[in-house]
C-alpha positions as CSV (number, residue, x, y, z in Angstrom):
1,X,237.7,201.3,128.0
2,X,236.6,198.0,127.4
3,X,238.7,195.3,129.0
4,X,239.5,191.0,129.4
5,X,239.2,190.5,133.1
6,X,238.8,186.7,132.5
7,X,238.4,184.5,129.7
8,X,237.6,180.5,129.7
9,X,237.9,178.5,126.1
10,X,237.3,174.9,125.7
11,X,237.8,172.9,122.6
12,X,237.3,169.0,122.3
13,X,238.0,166.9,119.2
14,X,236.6,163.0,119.8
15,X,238.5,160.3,117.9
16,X,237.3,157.1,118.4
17,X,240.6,156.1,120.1
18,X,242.2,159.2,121.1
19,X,240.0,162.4,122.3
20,X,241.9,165.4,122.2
21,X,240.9,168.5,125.0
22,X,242.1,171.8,124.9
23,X,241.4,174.2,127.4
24,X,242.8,178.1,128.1
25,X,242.3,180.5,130.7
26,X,243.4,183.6,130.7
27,X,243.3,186.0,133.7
28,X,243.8,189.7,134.4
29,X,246.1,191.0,137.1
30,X,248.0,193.7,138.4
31,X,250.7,193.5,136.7
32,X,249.1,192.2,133.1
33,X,247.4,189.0,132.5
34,X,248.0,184.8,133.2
35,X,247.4,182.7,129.9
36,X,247.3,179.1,131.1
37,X,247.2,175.9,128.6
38,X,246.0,172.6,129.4
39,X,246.2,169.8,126.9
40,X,244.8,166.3,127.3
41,X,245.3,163.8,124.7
42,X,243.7,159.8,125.1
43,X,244.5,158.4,128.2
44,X,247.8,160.3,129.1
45,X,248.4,162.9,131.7
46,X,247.3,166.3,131.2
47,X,250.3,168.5,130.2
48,X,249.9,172.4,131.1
49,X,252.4,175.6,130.6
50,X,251.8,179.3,131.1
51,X,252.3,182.3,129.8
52,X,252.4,186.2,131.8
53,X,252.0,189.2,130.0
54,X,252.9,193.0,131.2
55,X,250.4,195.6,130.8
56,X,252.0,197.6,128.2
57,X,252.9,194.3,126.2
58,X,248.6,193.7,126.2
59,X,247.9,197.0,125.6
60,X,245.1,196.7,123.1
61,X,244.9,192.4,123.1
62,X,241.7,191.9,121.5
63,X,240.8,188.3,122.9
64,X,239.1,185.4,121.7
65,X,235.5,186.7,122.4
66,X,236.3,190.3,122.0
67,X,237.4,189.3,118.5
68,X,234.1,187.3,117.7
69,X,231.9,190.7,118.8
70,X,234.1,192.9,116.5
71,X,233.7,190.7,113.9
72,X,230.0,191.3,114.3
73,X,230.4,194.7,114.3
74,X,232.6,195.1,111.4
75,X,229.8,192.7,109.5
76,X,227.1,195.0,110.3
77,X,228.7,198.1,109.6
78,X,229.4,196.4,105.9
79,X,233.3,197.9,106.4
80,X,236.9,197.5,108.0
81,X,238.8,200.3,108.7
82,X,242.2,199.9,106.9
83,X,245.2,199.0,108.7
84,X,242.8,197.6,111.8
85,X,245.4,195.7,113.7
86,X,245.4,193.9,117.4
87,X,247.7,192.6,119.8
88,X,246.1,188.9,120.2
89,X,247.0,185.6,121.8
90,X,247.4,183.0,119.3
91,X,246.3,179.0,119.9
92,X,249.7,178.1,121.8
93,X,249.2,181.3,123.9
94,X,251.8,183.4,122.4
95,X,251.6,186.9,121.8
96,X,251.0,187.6,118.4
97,X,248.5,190.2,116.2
98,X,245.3,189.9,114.2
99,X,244.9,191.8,111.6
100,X,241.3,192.7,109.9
């Protein structure tokens, strides 16, 4: 009964005139979980959206991090069970699956 009560992911790309920052949060709540995107590029503002899932809708969601420990255990068994499949949140912070 494992379960995402907060995740924080930062990714930074520097180009010598424009640096690129991407940052996501996602938080657990009542009612599901807050996926918030921020997105700074150069010198302009930073632009942010979000996204709320339900609980049934997450059911499942195998995160960023949850993802890079599963891998680890899939490695050290030496198998994948067929037909493993997650809910997942994808790079723009849209529900979407990962299959192994």
């Amino acid at each position: 009964q494992l379960e995402t009560l907060e995740q924080e992911e930062q990714e930074r790309l520097e180009l010598r005139a424009h640096p690129i920052e991407r940052r996501t949060h996602m938080v657990s709540h009542q009612h599901g979980m807050t996926v918030t995107k921020t997105l700074w590029e150069g010198e302009a503002e930073p632009r942010c959206w979000s996204f709320s899932y339900g609980r049934a809708e997450l059911r499942g969601l195998l995160p960023e991090g949850a993802s890079l420990l599963l891998l680890r255990v899939l490695a050290c068994r030496w198998a994948v069970p067929p037909g493993l499949i997650f809910p997942s949140i994808d790079t723009e912070g849209h529900l979407c699956t990962s299959s192994y």
